[in-house]
C-alpha positions as CSV (number, residue, x, y, z in Angstrom):
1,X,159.9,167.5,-27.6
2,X,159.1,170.8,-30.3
3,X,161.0,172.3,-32.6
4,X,163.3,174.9,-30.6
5,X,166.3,174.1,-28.9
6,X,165.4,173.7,-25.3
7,X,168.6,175.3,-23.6
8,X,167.9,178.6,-26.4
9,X,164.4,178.9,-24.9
10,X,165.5,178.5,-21.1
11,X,168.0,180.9,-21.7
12,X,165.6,183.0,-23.3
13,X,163.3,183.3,-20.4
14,X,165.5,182.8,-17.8
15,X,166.7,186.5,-19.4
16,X,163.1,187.3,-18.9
17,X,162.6,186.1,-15.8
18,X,165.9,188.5,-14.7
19,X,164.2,191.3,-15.7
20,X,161.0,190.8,-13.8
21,X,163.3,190.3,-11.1
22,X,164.5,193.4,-11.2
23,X,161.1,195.6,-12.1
24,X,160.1,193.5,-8.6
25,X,163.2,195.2,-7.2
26,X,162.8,198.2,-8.9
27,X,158.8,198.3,-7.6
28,X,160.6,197.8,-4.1
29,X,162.0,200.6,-4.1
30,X,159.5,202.6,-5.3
31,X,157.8,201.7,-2.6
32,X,160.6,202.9,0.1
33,X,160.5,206.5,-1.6
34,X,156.9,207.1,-2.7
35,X,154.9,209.0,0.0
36,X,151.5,208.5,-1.2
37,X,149.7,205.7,0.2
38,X,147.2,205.3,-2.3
39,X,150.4,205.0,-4.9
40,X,152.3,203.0,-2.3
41,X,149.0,200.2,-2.9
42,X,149.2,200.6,-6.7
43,X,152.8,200.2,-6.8
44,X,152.6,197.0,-4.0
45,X,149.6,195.2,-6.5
46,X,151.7,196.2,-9.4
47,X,154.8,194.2,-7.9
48,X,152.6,191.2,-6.3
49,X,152.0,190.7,-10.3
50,X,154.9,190.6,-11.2
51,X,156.1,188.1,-8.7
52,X,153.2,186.1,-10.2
53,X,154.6,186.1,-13.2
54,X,158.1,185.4,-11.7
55,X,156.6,182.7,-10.8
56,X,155.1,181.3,-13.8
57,X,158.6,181.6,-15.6
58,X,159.9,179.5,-12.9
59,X,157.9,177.0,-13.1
60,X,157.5,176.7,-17.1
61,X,161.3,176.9,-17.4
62,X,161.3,174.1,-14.5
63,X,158.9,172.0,-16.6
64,X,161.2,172.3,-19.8
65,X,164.3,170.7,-17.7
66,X,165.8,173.8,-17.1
67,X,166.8,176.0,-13.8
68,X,165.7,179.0,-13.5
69,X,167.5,182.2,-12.4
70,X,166.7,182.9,-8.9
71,X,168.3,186.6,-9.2
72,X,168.3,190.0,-11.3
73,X,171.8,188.4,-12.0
74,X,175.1,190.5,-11.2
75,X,174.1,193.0,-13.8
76,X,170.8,193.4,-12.9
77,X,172.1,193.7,-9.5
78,X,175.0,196.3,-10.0
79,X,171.7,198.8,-11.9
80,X,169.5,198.2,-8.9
81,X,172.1,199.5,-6.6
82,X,172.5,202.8,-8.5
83,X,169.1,202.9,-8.8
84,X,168.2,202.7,-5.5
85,X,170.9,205.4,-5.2
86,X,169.5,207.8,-7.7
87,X,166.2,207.4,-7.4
88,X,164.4,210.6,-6.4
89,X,162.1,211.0,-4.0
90,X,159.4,213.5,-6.2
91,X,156.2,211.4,-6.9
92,X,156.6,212.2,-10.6
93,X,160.1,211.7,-11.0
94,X,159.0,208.3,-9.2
95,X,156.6,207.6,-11.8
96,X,158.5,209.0,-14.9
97,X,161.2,206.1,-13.8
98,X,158.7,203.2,-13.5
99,X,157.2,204.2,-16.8
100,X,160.3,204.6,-18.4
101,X,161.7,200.7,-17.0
102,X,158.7,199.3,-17.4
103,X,158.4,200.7,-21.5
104,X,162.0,200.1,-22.0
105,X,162.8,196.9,-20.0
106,X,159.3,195.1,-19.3
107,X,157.9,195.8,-23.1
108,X,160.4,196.5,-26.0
109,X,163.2,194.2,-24.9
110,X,161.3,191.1,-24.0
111,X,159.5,191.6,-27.5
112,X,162.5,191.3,-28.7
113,X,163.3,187.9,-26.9
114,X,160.2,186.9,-27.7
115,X,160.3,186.9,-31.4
116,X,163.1,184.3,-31.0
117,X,162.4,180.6,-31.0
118,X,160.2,180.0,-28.2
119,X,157.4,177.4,-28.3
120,X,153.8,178.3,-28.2
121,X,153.5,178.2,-24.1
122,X,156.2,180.1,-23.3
123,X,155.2,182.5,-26.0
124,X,151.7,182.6,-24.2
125,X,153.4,183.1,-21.0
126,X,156.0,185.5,-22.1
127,X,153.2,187.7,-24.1
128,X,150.7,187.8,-20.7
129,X,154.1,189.1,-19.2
130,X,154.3,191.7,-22.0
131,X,150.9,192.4,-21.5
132,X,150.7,193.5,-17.9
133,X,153.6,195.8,-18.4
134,X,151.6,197.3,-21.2
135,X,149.1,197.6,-18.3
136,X,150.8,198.8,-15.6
137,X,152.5,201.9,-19.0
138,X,148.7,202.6,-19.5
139,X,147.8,203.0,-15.5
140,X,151.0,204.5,-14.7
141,X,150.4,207.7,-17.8
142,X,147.4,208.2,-16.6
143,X,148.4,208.7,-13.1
144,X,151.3,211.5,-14.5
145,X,148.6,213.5,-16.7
């Protein structure tokens, strides 16, 4: 098949695929608390792109044999519950959060996966990923300043 041990990169973006699951979760809750409805929209878009990419995760680790995570997992879980607890309901507390997950969670760690052994499409797939949380970093500063 390639080079790379096939269950390594499954497991490799299945973990990536957990963590889009829970920035879709973490964008649903956003959502809930944010009053602005223009921001409510951003945030919405934001999270229908995700998904996307949920989806394309799904199926590539589908097409390598594998079955993907269809949850945040019971980590991922247990953190979305407190988060949904703590989260405040100030706009830029709101956004200082979603930055901060989306930097810490969406970018560096998943850079870090990535720099495994993964094959040249689920790189390209796991990079676009990477990308549109560098996006959604960029649009989400600018909103705060």
């Amino acid at each position: 098949m390639f080079l790379h041990n096939r269950d390594v990169v499954i497991e490799e973006l299945n973990t990536i695929l957990r963590g889009t699951y829970m920035g879709i979760r973490s964008f649903e809750h956003y959502i809930q608390h944010v009053q602005d409805s223009h921001l409510k929209e951003t945030f919405q878009t934001m999270q229908q792109e995700l998904k996307h990419h949920a989806q394309q995760l799904c199926e590539r680790i589908q097409n390598l044999h594998g079955v993907p995570a269809d949850s945040e997992g019971v980590t991922g879980k247990m953190h979305s519950f407190m988060h949904s607890r703590m989260l405040s309901h100030e706009t830029d507390d709101i956004l200082e959060d979603a930055l901060k997950g989306l930097d810490k969670y969406g970018i560096h760690y998943s850079e870090e996966i990535v720099r495994g052994d993964v094959d040249p499409e689920s790189r390209r797939i796991v990079e676009e990923v990477i990308d549109t949380n560098r996006k959604f970093v960029d649009d989400i500063r600018a909103m705060l300043h």
